[in-house]
C-alpha atoms as a printed R data frame, in Angstrom:
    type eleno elety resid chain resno      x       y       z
1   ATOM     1    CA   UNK     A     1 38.330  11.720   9.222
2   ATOM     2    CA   UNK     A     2 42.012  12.111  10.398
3   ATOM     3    CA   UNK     A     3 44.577   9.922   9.142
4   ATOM     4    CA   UNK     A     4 48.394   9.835   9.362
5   ATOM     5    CA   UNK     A     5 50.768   9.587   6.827
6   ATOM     6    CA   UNK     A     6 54.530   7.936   6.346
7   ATOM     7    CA   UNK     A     7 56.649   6.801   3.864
8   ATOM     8    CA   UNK     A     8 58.587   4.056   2.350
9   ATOM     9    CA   UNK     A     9 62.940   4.155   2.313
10  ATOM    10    CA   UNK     A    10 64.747   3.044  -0.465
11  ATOM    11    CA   UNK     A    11 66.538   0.130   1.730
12  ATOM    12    CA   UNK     A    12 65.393  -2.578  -0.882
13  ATOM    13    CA   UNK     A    13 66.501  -1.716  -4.889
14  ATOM    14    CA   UNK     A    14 65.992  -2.496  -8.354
15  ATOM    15    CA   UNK     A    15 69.046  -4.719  -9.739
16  ATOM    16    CA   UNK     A    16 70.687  -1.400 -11.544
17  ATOM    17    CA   UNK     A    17 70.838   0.118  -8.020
18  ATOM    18    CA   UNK     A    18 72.508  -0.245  -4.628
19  ATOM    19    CA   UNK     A    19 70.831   1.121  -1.971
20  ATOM    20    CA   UNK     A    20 73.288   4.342   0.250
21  ATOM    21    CA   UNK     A    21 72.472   4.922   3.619
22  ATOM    22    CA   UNK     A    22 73.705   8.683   3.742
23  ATOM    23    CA   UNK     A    23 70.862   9.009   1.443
24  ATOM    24    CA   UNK     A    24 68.358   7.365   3.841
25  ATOM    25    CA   UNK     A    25 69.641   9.426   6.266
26  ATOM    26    CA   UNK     A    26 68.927  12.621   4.164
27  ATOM    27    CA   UNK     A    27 65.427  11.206   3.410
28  ATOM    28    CA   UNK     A    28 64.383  10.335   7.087
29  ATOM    29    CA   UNK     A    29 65.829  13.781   8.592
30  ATOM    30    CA   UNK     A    30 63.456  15.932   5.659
31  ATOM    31    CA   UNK     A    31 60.604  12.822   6.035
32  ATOM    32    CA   UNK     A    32 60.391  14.219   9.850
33  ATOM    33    CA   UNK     A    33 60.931  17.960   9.191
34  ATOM    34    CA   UNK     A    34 57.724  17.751   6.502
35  ATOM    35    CA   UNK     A    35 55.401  15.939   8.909
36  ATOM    36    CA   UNK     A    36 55.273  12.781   8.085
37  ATOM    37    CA   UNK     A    37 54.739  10.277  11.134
38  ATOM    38    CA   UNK     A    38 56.473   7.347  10.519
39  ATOM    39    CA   UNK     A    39 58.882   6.020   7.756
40  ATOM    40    CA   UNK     A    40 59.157   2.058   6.566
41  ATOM    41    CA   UNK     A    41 61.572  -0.589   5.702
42  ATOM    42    CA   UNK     A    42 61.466  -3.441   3.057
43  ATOM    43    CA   UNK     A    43 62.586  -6.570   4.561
44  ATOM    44    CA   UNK     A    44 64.461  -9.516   2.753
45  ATOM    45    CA   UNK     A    45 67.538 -11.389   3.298
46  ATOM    46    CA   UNK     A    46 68.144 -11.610  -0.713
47  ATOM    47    CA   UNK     A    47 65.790 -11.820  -3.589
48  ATOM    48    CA   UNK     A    48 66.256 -13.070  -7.214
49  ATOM    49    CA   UNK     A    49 69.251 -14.732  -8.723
50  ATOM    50    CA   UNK     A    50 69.655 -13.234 -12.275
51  ATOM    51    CA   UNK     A    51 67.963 -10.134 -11.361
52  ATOM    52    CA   UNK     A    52 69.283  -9.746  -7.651
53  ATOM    53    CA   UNK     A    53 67.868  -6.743  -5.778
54  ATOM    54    CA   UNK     A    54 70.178  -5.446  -3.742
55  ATOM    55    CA   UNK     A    55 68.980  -4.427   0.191
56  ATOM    56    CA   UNK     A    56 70.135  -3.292   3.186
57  ATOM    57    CA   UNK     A    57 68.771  -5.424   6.370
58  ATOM    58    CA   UNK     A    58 65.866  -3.648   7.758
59  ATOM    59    CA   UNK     A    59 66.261  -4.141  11.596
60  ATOM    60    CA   UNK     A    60 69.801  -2.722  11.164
61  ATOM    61    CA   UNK     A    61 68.509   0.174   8.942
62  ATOM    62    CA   UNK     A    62 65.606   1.496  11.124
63  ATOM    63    CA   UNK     A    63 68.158   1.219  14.322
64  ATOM    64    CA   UNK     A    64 70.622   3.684  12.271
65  ATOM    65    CA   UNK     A    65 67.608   5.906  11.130
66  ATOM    66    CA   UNK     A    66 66.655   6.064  14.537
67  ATOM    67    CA   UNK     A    67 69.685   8.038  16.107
68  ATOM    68    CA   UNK     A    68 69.828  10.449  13.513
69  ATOM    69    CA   UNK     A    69 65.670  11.395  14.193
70  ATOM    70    CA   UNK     A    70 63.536  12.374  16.803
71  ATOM    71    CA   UNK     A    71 60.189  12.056  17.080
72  ATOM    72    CA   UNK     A    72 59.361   9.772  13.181
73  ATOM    73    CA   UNK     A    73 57.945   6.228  14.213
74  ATOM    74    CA   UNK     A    74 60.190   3.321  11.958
75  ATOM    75    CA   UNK     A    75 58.591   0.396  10.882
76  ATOM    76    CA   UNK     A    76 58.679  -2.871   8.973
77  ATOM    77    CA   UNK     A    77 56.820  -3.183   6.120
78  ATOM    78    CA   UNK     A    78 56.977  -6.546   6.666
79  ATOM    79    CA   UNK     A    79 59.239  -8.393   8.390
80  ATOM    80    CA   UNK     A    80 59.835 -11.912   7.246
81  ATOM    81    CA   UNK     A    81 58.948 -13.537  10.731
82  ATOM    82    CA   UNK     A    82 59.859 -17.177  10.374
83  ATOM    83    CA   UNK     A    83 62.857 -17.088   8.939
84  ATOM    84    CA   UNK     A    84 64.053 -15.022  11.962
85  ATOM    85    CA   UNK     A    85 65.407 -16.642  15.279
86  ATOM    86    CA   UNK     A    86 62.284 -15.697  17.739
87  ATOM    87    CA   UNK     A    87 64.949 -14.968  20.319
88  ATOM    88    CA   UNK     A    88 67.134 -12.639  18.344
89  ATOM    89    CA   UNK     A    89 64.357 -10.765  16.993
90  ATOM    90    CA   UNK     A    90 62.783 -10.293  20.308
91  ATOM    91    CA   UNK     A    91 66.174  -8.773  22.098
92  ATOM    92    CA   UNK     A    92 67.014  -6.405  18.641
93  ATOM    93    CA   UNK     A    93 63.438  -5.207  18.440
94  ATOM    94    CA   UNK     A    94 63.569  -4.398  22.155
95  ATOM    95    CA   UNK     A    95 67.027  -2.574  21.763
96  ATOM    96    CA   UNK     A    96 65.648  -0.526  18.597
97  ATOM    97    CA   UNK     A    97 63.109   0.502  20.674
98  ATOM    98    CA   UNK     A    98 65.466   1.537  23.557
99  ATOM    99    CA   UNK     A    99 67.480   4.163  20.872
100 ATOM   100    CA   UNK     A   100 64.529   5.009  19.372
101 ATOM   101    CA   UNK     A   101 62.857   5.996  22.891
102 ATOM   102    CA   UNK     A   102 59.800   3.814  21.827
103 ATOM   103    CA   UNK     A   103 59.253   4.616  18.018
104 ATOM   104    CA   UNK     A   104 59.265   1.152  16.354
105 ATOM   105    CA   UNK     A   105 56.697  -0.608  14.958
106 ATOM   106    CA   UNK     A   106 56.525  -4.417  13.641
107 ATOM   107    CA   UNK     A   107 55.118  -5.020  10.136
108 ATOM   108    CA   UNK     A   108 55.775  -9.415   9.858
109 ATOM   109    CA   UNK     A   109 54.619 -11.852   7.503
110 ATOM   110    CA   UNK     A   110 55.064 -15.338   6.659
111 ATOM   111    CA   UNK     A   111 57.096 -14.679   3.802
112 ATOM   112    CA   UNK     A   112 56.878 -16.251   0.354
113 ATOM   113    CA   UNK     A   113 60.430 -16.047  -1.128
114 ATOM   114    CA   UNK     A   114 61.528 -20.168  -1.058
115 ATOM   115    CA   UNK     A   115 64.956 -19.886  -1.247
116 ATOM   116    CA   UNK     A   116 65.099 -17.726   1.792
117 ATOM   117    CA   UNK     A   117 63.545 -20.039   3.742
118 ATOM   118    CA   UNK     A   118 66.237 -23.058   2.458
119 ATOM   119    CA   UNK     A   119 69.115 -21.042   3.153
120 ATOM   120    CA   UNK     A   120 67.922 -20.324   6.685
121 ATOM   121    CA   UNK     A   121 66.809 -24.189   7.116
122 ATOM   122    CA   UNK     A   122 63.102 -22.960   7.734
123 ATOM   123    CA   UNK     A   123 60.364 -25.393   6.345
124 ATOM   124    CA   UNK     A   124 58.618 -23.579   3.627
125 ATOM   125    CA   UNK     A   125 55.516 -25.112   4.050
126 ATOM   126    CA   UNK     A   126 55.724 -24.718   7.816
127 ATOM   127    CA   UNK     A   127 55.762 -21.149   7.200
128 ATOM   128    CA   UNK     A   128 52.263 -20.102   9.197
129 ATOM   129    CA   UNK     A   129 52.604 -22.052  12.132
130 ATOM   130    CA   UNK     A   130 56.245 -21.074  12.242
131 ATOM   131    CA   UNK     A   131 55.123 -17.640  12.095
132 ATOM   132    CA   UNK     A   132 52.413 -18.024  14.659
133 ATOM   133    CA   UNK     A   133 55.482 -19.247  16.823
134 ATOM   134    CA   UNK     A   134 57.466 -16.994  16.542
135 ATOM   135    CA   UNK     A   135 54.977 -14.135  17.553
136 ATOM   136    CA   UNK     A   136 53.897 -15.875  20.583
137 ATOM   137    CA   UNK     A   137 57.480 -16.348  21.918
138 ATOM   138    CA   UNK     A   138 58.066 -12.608  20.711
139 ATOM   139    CA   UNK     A   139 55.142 -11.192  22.787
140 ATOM   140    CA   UNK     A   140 56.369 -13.411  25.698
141 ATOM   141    CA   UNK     A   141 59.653 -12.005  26.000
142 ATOM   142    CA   UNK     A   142 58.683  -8.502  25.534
143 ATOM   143    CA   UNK     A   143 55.373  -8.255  27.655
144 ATOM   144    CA   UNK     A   144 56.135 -11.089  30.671
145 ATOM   145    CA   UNK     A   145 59.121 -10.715  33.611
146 ATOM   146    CA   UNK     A   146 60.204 -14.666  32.656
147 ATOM   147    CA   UNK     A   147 59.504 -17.011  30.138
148 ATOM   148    CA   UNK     A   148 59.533 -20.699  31.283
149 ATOM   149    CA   UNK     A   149 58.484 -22.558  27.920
150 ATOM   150    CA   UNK     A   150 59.082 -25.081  25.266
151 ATOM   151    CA   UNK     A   151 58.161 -24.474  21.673
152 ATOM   152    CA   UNK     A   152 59.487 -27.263  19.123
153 ATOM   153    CA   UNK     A   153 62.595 -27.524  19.862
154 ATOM   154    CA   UNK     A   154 63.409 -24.041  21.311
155 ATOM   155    CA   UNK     A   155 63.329 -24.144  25.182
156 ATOM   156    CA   UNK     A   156 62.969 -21.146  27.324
157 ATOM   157    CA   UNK     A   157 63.744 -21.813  31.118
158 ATOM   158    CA   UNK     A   158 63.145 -18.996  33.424
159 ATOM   159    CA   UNK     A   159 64.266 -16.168  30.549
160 ATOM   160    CA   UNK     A   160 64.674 -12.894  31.976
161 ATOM   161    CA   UNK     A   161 65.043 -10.335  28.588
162 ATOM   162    CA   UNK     A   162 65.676  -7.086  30.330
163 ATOM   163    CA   UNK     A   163 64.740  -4.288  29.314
164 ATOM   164    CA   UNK     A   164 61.435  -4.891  28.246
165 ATOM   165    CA   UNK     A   165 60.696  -3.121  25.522
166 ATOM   166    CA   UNK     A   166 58.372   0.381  26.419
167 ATOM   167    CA   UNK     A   167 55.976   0.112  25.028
168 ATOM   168    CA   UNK     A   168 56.561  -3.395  23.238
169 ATOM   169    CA   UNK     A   169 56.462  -2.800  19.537
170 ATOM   170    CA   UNK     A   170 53.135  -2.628  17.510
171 ATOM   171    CA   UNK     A   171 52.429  -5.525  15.673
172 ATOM   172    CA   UNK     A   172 50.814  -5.647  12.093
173 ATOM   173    CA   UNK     A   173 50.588  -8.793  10.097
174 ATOM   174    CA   UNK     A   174 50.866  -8.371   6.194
175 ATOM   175    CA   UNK     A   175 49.235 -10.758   3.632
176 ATOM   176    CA   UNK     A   176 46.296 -10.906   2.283
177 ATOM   177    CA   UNK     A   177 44.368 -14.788   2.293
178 ATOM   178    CA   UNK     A   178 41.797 -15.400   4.853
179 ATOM   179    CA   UNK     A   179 43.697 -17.548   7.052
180 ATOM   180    CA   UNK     A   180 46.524 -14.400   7.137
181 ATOM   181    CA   UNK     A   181 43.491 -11.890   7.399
182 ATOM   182    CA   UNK     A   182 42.227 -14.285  10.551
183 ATOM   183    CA   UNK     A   183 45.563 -13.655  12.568
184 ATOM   184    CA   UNK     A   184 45.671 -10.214  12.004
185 ATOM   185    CA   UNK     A   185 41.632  -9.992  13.462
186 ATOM   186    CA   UNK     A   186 42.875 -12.245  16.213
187 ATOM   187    CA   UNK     A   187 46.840 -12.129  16.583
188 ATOM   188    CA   UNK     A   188 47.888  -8.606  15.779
189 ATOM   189    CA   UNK     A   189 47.558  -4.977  16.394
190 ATOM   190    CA   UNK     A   190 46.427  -4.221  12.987
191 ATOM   191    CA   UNK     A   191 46.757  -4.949   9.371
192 ATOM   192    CA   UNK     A   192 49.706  -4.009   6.953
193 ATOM   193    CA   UNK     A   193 48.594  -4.193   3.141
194 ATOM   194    CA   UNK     A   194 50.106  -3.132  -0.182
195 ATOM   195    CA   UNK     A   195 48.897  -1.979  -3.059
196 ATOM   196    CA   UNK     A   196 45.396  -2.116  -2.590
197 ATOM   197    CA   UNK     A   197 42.862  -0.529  -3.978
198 ATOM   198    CA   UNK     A   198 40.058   1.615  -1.238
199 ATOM   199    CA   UNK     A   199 37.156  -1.143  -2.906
200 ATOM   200    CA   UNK     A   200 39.544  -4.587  -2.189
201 ATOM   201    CA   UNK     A   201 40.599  -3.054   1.298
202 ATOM   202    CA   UNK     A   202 37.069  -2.545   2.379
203 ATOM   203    CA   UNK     A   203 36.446  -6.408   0.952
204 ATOM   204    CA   UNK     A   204 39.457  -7.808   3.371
205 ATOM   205    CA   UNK     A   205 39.120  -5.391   5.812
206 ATOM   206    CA   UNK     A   206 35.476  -6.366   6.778
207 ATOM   207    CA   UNK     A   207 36.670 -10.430   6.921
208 ATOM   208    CA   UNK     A   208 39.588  -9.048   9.327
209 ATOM   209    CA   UNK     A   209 36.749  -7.208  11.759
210 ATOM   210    CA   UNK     A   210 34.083 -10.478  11.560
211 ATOM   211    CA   UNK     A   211 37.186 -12.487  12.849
212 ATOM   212    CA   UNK     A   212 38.112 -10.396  15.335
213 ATOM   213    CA   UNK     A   213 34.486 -10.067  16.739
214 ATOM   214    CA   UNK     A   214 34.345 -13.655  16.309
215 ATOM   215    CA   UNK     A   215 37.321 -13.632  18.789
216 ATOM   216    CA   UNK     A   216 35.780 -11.350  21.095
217 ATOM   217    CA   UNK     A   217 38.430  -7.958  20.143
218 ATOM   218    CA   UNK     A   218 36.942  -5.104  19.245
219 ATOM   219    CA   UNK     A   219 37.821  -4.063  15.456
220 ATOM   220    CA   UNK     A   220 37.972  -0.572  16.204
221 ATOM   221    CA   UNK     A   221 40.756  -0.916  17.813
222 ATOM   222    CA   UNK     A   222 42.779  -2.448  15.239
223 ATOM   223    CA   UNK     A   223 45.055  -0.220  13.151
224 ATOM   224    CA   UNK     A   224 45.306  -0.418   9.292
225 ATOM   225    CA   UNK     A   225 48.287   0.605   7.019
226 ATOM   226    CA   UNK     A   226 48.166   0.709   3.141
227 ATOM   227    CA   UNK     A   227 51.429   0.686   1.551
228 ATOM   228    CA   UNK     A   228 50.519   2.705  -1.924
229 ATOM   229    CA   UNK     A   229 53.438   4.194  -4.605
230 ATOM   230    CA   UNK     A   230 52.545   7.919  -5.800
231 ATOM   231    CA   UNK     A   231 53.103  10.066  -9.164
232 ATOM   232    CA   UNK     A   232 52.677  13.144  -9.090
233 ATOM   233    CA   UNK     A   233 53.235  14.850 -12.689
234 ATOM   234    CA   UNK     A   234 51.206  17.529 -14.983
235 ATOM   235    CA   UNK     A   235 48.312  14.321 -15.925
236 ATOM   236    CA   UNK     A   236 47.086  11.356 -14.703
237 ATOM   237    CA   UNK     A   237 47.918   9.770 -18.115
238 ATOM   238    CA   UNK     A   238 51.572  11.529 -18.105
239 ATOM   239    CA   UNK     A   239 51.725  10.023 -14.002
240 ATOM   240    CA   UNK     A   240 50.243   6.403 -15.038
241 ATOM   241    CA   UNK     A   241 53.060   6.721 -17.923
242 ATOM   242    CA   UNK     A   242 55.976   7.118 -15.844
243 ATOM   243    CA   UNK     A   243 54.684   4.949 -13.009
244 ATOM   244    CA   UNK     A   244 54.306   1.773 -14.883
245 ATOM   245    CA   UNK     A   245 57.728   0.577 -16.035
246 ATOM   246    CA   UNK     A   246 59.406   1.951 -12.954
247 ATOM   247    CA   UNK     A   247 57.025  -0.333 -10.085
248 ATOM   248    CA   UNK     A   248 57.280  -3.139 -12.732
249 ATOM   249    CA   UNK     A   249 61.352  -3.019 -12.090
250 ATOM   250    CA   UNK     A   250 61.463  -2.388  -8.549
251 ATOM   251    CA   UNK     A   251 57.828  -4.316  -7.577
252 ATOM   252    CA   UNK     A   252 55.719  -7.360  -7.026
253 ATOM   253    CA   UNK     A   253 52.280  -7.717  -7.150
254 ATOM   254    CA   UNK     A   254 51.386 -11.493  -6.531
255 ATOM   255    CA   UNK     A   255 48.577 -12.955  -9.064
256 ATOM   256    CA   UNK     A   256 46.630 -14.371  -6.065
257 ATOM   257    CA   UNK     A   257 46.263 -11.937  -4.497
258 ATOM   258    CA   UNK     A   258 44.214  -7.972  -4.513
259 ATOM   259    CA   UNK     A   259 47.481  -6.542  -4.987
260 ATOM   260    CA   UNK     A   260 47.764  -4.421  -8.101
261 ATOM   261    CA   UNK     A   261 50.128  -1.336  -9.665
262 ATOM   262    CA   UNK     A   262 46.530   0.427 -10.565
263 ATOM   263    CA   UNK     A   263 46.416   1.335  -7.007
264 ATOM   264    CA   UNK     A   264 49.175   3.698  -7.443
265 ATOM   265    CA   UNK     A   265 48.111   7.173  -6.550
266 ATOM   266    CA   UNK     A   266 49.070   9.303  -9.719
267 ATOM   267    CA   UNK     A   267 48.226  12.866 -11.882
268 ATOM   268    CA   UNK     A   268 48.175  16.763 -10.513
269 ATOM   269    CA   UNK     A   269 48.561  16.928  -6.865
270 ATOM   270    CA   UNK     A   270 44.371  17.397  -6.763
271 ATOM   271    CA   UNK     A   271 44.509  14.196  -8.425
272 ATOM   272    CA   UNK     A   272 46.469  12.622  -5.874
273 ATOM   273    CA   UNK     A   273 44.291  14.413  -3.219
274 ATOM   274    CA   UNK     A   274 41.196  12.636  -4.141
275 ATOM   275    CA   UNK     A   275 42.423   9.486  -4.695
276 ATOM   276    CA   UNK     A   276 44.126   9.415  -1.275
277 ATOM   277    CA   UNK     A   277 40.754  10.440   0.186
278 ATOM   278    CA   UNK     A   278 39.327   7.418  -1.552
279 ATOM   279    CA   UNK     A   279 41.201   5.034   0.682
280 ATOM   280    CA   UNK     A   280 40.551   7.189   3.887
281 ATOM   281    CA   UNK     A   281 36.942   6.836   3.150
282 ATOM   282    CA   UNK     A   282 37.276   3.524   2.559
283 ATOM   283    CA   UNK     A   283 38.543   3.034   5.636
284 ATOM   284    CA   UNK     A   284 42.267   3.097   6.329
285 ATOM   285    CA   UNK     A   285 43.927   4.947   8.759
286 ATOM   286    CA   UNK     A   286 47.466   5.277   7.944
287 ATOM   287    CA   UNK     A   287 49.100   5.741   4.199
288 ATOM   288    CA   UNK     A   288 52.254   4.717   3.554
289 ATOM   289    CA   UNK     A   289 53.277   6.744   0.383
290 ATOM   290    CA   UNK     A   290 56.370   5.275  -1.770
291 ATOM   291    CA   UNK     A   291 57.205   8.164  -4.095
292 ATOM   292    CA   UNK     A   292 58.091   8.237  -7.742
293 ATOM   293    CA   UNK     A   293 61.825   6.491  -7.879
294 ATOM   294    CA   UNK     A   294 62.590   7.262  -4.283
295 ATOM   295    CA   UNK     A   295 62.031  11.220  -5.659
296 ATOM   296    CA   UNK     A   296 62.662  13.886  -2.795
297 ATOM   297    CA   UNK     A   297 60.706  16.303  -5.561
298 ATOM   298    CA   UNK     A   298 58.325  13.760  -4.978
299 ATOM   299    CA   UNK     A   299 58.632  13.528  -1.507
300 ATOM   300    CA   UNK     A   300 58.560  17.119  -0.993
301 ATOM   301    CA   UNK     A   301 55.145  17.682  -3.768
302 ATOM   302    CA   UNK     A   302 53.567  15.225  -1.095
303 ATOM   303    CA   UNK     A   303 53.770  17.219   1.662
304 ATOM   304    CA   UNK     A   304 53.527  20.868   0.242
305 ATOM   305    CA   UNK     A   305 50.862  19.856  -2.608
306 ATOM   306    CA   UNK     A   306 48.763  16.462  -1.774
307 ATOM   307    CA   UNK     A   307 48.455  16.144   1.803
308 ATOM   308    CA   UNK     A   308 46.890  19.504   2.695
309 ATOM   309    CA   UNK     A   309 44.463  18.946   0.170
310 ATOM   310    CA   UNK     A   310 42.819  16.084   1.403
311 ATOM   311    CA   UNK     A   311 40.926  16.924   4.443
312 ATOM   312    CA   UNK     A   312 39.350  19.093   2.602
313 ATOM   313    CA   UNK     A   313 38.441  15.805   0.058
314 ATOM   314    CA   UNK     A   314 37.782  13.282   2.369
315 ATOM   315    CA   UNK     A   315 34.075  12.468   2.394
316 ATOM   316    CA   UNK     A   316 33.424  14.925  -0.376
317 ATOM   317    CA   UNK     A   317 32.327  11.964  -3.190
C-alpha cells in the first residue's frame, strides 16, 4: 500500500513562542530535500485571550513558502472557511496557486473558535451553511468562465476571475460529526482529520464513503489526510513522556469529538514504523507528521529512520 507523507509548519505557537518565518523557510527547503510531499499550515485569525497563541496567517505563509520551493505541495490544515470573504479567498487561493505553479491544496472547516466569528461579524451558529456558501461560490469562481449569482446578500453579476486557477485547488473538509463527515462524502475532494486513531478513522471514514455512494461519487476517489504529532526517542514510555505536556501546551483535542493525544505516533523509530503502518492499513492515504516541538532532529529521524521502515510494515499485523 503506497502512501505519501508531509508535514506540519510551526506557523501557529504555544503562548511562550512567536512563530519566525526564516525558520519556516529553513524547514520547508530540508521538508522538500528529504522527500516529503507536501507541508501544512494552521489557520486562525487569533486564539485565546490569557493564553494567546501567537500565528502567522496561513494563506500569506504558504504563498511565501511557495517561492522559496519547488516541487512540495502547501496546504491548509484547515482553513476557517466562513469567516473568510468567499471572494477574497477565491482570487488569493488562485494567485497562490499561480506562484506555486499548481501546488496548493485547501484544508477548510467551519471553525469553532466564537470570538473569531464576532470579530469578523459572521453568525456563529450560521457557521455550516455559511461554510457550504462559501465553497460553492469558491468552486464557481475557480472552475466556471463567469459567475452570474446571488447568494445572501453577496451578488455576483457576470464575474470574470482570471486566471483560473490550474488546476483549482484540492478541497478537503476537516471535522469530524456526521453532518461535517456528509459534506466531505458529498462536497469535497477528501477528508482532513487530526489526531485520530487507525480504529476511529476507519469508524468515520466508512460513514464518509456510505454518503458519498448515497450521492452517487465514488469513495475511492476521495483522498484522506491524518494530521498525527510524532516522538521519536530511545522508548515508547520515554516518547509518551515527553509528548504529553508539550501537545497539551501547543494542542486541542475537542471532548466531542475522536480526537485524542494517544494517537501520537511515539518510541524507537521501529516503533514509529508500525504504528504509522497501523493507520495506512486502516486506510489513510496521506500522513501529515507534526514532529516533537517543531524538532528538525525530529524531522530529519522521520525521514532517515521511520519512513523507510514502513513499507516493509504495512500489512505485516
Amino acid at each position: 500500500m503506497s502512501a505519501t507523507f508531509g508535514l506540519a509548519v510551526e506557523n501557529f505557537t504555544s503562548a511562550q513562542k512567536t512563530p519566525q518565518i526564516d525558520e519556516l523557510l529553513v524547514t520547508a527547503r530540508r521538508a522538500e530535500q528529504l522527500g516529503f510531499t507536501s507541508l501544512w499550515a494552521w489557520d486562525h485569525l487569533f486564539l485565546g485571550s490569557r493564553q494567546p497563541f501567537p500565528q502567522l496567517e496561513a494563506l500569506t505563509t504558504l504563498a511565501v513558502l511557495a517561492s522559496h520551493t519547488t516541487t512540495i505541495e502547501l496546504g491548509t490544515g484547515v482553513l476557517v472557511l466562513p469567516i473568510r470573504d468567499p471572494a477574497l479567498l477565491a482570487k488569493t487561493a488562485a494567485t497562490i496557486q499561480a506562484i506555486s505553479n499548481g501546488r496548493l491544496r485547501l484544508g477548510l472547516a467551519a471553525g469553532w473558535y466564537e470570538r473569531e466569528f464576532d470579530a469578523t461579524g459572521t453568525p456563529f451558529k450560521d457557521r455550516g451553511r455559511i461554510f457550504e456558501r462559501n465553497l460553492e461560490i469558491c468552486m464557481d469562481l475557480w472552475t466556471q468562465d463567469e459567475v452570474t449569482d446571488t447568494w445572501d446578500d453577496l451578488s455576483f453579476r457576470r464575474v470574470k476571475m482570471l486566471p483560473l486557477p490550474q488546476p483549482r485547488p484540492q478541497v478537503l473538509i476537516g471535522g469530524y460529526v456526521d453532518r461535517v463527515l456528509k459534506r466531505v462524502g458529498t462536497l469535497g475532494d477528501g477528508w482532513l482529520t487530526y489526531f485520530y486513531t487507525p480504529e476511529a478513522f476507519t469508524k468515520s471514514w466508512n460513514k464518509i464513503a456510505r454518503f458519498a455512494d448515497d450521492a452517487g461519487r465514488d469513495p475511492a476517489e476521495l483522498h484522506s489526510v491524518n494530521q498525527l504529532p510524532i516522538c521519536i526517542a530511545p522508548s515508547k514510555e520515554k516518547a509518551q513522556a515527553l509528548s504529553g505536556p508539550w501537545l497539551a501546551s501547543y494542542f486541542d483535542t475537542p471532548e466531542w469529538s475522536s480526537a485524542t493525544p494517544d494517537s501520537a505516533i511515539c518510541g524507537t523509530p521501529e516503533d514509529c514504523a508500525e504504528q504509522i503502518a497501523a493507520h495506512l492499513d486502516a486506510g489513510v492515504k496521506e500522513i501529515c507528521l507534526i514532529p516533537h516541538e517543531y524538532d528538525s532532529e525530529q524531522m530529519e529521524r522521520c525521514a532517515a529512520e521511520v519512513l523507510p521502515l514502513v513499507g516493509a510494515t504495512v500489512g505485516a499485523a
